[in-house]
MARDRENNU-988572 format. One record per residue: x, y, z of N, C-alpha, C in turn; residue number from 1. Coordinates in steps of 0.05 Angstrom, whole numbers, plus 5000, padded with zeros to 4 digits. Layout:
{{X,Y,Z},{X,Y,Z},{X,Y,Z},NUM}
...
END
This chain:
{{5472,5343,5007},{5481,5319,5021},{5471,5295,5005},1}
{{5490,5274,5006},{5480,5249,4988},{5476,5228,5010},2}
{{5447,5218,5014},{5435,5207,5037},{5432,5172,5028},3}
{{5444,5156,5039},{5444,5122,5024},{5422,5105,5045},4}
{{5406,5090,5036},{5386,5076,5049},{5397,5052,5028},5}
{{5403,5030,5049},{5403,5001,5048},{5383,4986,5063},6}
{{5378,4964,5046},{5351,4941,5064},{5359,4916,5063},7}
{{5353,4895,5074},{5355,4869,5067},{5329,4859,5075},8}
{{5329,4837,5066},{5305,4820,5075},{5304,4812,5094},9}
{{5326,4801,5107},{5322,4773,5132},{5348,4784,5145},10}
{{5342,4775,5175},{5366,4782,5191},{5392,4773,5188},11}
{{5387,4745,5165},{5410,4730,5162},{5436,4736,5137},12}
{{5416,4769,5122},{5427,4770,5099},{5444,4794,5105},13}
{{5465,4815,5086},{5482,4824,5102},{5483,4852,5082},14}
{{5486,4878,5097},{5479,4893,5081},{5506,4903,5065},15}
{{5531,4889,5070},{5563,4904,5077},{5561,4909,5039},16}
{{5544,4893,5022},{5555,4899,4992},{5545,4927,4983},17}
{{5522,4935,4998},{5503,4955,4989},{5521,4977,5000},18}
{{5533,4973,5031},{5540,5001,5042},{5563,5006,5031},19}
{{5579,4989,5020},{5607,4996,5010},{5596,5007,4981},20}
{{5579,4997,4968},{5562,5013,4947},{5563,5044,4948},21}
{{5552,5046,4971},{5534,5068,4973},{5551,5090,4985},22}
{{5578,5086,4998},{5595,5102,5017},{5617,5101,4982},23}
{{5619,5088,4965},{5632,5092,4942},{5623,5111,4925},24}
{{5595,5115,4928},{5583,5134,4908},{5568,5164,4923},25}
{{5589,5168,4946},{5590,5186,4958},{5570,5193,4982},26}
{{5556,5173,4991},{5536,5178,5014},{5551,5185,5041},27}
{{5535,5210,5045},{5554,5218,5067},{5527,5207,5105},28}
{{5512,5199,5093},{5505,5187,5119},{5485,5161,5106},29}
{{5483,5139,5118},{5472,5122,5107},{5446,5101,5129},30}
{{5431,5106,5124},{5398,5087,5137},{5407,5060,5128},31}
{{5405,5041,5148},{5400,5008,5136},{5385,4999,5160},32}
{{5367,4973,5148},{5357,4959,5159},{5344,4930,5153},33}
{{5340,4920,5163},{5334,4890,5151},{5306,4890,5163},34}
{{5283,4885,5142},{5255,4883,5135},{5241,4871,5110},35}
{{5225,4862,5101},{5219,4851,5096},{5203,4873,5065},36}
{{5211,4868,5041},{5201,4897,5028},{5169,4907,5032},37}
{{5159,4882,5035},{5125,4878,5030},{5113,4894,5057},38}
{{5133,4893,5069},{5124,4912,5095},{5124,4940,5084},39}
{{5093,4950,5101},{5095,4973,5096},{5100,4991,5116},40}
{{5103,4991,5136},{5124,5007,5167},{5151,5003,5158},41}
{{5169,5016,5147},{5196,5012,5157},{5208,5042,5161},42}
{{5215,5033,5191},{5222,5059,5206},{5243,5072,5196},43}
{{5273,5057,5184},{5288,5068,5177},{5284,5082,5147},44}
{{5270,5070,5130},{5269,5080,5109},{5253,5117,5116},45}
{{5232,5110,5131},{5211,5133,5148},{5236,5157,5157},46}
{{5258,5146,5172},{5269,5174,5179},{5290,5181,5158},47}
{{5301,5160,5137},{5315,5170,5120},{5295,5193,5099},48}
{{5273,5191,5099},{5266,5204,5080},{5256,5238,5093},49}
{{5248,5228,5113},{5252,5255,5134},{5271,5269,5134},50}
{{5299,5251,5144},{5318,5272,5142},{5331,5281,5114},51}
{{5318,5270,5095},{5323,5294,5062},{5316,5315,5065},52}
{{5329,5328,5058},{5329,5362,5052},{5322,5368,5016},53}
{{5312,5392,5009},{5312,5411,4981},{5345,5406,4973},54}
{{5354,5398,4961},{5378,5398,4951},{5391,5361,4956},55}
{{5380,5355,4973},{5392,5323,4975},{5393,5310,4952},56}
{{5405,5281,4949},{5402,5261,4936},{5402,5243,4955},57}
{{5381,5219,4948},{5374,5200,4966},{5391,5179,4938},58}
{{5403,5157,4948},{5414,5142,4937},{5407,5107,4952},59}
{{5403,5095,4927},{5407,5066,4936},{5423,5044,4915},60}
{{5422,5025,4935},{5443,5001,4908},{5424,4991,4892},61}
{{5392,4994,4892},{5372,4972,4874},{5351,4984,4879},62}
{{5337,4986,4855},{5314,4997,4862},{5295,4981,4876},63}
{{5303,4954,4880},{5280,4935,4896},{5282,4943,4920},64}
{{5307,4954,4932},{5318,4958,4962},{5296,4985,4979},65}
{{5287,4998,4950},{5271,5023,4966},{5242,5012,4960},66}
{{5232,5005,4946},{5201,5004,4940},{5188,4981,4932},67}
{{5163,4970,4942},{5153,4943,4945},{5139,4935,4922},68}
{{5132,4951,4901},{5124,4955,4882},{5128,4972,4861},69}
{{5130,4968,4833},{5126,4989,4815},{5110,5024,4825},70}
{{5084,5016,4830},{5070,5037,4842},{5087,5051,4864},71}
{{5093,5040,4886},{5106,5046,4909},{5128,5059,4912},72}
{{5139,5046,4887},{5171,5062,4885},{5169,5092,4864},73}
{{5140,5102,4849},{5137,5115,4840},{5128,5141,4857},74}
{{5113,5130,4879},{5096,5143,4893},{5124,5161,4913},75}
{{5138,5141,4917},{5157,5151,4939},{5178,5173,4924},76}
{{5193,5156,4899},{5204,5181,4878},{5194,5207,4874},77}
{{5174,5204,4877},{5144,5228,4861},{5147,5250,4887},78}
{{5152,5230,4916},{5150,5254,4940},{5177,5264,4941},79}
{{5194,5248,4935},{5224,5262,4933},{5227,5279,4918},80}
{{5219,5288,4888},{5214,5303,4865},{5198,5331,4874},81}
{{5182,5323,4887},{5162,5351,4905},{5177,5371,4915},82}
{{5187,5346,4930},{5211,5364,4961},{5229,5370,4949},83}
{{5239,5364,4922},{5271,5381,4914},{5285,5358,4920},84}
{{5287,5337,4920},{5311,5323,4928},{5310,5301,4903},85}
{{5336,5297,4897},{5336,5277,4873},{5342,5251,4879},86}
{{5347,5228,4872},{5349,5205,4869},{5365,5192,4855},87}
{{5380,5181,4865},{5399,5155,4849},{5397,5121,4853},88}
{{5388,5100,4826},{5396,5079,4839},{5420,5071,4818},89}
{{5440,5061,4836},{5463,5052,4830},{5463,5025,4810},90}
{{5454,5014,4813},{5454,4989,4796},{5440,4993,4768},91}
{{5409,5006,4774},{5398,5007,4753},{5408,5040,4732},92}
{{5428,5045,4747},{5432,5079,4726},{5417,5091,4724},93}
{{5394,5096,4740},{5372,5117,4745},{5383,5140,4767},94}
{{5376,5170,4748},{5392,5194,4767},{5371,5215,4755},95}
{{5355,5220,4781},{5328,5240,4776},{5341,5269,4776},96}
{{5366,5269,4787},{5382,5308,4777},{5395,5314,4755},97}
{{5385,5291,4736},{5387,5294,4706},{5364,5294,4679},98}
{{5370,5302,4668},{5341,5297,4642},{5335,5266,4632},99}
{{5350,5257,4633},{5356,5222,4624},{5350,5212,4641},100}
{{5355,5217,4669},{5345,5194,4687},{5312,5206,4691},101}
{{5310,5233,4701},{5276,5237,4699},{5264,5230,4675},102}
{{5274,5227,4648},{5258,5206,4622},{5251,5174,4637},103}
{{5277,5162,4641},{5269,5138,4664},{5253,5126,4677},104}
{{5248,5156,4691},{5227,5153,4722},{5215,5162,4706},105}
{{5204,5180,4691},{5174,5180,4677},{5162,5159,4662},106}
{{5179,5138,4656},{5174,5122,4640},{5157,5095,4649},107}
{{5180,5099,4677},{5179,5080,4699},{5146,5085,4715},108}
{{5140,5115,4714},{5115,5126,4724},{5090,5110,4702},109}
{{5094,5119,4679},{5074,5113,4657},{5066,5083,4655},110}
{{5094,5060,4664},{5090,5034,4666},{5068,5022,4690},111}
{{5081,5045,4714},{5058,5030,4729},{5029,5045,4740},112}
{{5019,5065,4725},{5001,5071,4713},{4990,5056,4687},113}
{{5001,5048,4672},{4989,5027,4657},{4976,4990,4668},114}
{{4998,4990,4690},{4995,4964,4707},{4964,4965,4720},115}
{{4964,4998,4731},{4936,4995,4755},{4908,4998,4742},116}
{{4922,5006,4710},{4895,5001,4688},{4888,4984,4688},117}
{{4907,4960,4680},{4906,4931,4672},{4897,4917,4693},118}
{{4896,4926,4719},{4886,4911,4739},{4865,4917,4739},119}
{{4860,4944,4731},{4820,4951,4739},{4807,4940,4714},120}
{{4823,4937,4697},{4804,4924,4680},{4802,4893,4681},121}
{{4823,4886,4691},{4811,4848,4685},{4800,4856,4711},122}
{{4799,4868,4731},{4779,4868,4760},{4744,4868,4749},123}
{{4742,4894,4726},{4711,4892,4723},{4707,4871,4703},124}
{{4719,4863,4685},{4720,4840,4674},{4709,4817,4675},125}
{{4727,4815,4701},{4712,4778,4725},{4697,4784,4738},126}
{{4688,4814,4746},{4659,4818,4762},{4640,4817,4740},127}
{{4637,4822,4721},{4617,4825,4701},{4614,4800,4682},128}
{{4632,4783,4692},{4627,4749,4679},{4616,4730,4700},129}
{{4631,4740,4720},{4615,4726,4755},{4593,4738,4746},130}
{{4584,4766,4743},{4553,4766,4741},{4530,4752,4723},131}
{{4547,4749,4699},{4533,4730,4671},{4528,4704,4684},132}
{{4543,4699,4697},{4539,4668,4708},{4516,4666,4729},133}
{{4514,4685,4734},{4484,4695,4761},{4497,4705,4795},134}
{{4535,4707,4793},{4537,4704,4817},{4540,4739,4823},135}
{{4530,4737,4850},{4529,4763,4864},{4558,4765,4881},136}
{{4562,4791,4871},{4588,4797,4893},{4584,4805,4923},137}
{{4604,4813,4938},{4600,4827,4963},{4593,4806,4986},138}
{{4596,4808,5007},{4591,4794,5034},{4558,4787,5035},139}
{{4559,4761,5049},{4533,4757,5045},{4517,4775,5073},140}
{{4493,4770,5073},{4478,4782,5100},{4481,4776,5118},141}
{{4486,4791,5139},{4493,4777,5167},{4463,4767,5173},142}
{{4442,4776,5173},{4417,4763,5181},{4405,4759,5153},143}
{{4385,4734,5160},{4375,4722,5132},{4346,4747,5135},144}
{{4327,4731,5118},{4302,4752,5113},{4283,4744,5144},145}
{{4296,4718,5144},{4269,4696,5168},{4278,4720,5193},146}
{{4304,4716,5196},{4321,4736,5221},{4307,4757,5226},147}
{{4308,4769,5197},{4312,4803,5204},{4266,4800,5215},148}
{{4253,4782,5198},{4226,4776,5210},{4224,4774,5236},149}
{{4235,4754,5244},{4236,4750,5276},{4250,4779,5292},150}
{{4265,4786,5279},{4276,4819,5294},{4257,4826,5300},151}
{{4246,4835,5273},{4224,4851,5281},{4187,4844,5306},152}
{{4188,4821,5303},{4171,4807,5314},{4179,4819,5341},153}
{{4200,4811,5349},{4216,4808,5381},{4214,4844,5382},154}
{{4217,4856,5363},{4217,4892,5373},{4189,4896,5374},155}
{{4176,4884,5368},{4141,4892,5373},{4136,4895,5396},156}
{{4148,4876,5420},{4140,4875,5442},{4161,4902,5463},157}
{{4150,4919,5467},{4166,4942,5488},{4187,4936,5506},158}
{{4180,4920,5515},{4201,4903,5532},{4225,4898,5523},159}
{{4238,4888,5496},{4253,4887,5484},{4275,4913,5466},160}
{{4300,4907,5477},{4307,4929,5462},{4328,4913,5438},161}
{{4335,4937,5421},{4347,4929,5403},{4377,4919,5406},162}
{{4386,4923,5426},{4409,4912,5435},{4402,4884,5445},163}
{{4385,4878,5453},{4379,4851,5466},{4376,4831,5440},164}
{{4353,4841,5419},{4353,4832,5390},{4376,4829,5377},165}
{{4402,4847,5382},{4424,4843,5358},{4436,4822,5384},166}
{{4443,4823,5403},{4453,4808,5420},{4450,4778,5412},167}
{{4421,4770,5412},{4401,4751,5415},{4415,4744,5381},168}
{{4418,4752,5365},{4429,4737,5333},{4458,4743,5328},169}
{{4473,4754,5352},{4491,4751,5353},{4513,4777,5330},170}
{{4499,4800,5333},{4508,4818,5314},{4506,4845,5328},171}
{{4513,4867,5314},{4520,4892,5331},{4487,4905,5325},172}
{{4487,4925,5349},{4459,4942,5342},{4462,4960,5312},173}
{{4483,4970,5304},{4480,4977,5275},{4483,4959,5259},174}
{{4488,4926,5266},{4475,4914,5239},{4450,4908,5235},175}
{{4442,4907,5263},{4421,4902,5256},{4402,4926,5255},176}
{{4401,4953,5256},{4388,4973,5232},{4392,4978,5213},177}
{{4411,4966,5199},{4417,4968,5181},{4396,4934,5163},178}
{{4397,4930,5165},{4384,4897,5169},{4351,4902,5164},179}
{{4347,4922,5193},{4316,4921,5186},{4315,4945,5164},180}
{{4323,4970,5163},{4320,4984,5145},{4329,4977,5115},181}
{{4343,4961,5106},{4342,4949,5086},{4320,4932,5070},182}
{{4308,4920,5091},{4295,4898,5085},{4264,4904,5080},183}
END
């Protein structure tokens, strides 16, 4: 069965170029919906890919229409490829039930695998120049050192419990053991 998923962005945009696309290039049932790609819930895309079967082709008019990202649209291809079902996008001439289009999508795979390199590296990059400069990463302390002093002062007395103490600085009882056991 050749299964067509159409998307649009905005309610105001119209899917009629994609489905006449997609009912041309033989989709015998077709998912549409209008969402937003960056979203990552979309229900229709969710049951179109459910209802693929071992032998399907999932078809679209763009490859922007299925996936929010390079990565994303790899990740999703990659689960269609698992299950036996191939892939077509119409615009871009990508067809995963052929050797030329899986060159494509491998290629397309290797690109954004190279992307999430390129991100981890300028990521340690600017952490390790923020550090040259003296700055520390990560969230600061919810309690200063004076705080977590006075915690402890206020737990000396029996009377007091630790919930009253995290209460009293305005934080949860595991931050603040975490707080005194750090410190």
């Amino acid at each position: 069965m050749i299964i067509g998923y159409a998307r649009v962005s905005t309610h105001d945009q119209d899917t009629s170029l994609q489905l006449d696309a997609l009912k041309a290039a033989g989709a015998e049932r077709v998912y549409q919906e209008s969402a937003s790609g960056a979203l990552r819930e979309r229900p229709e895309l969710n049951k179109c890919l459910d209802a693929a079967r071992e032998g399907d082709t999932l078809i679209v008019w763009k490859l922007d229409r299925l996936g929010r990202s390079l990565p994303n649209l790899v990740e999703i291809i990659s689960g269609l490829e698992e299950r036996g079902i191939g892939f077509r996008s119409l615009t871009e001439a990508i067809d995963t039930t052929n050797a030329g289009g899986k060159l494509i999508f491998h290629i397309f795979a290797a690109l954004a695998d190279f992307e999430r390199s390129l991100i981890q590296e300028r990521t340690r990059a600017g952490l390790a120049a923020a550090r040259a400069r003296g700055r520390k990463g990560g969230r600061p302390r919810a309690l200063s050192k004076d705080q977590v002093k006075k915690a402890r002062a206020m737990l000396s007395d029996p009377m007091i419990t630790k919930t009253e103490v995290a209460r009293h600085f305005g934080v949860t009882r595991m931050t603040l053991n975490k707080a005194l056991n750090d410190s």
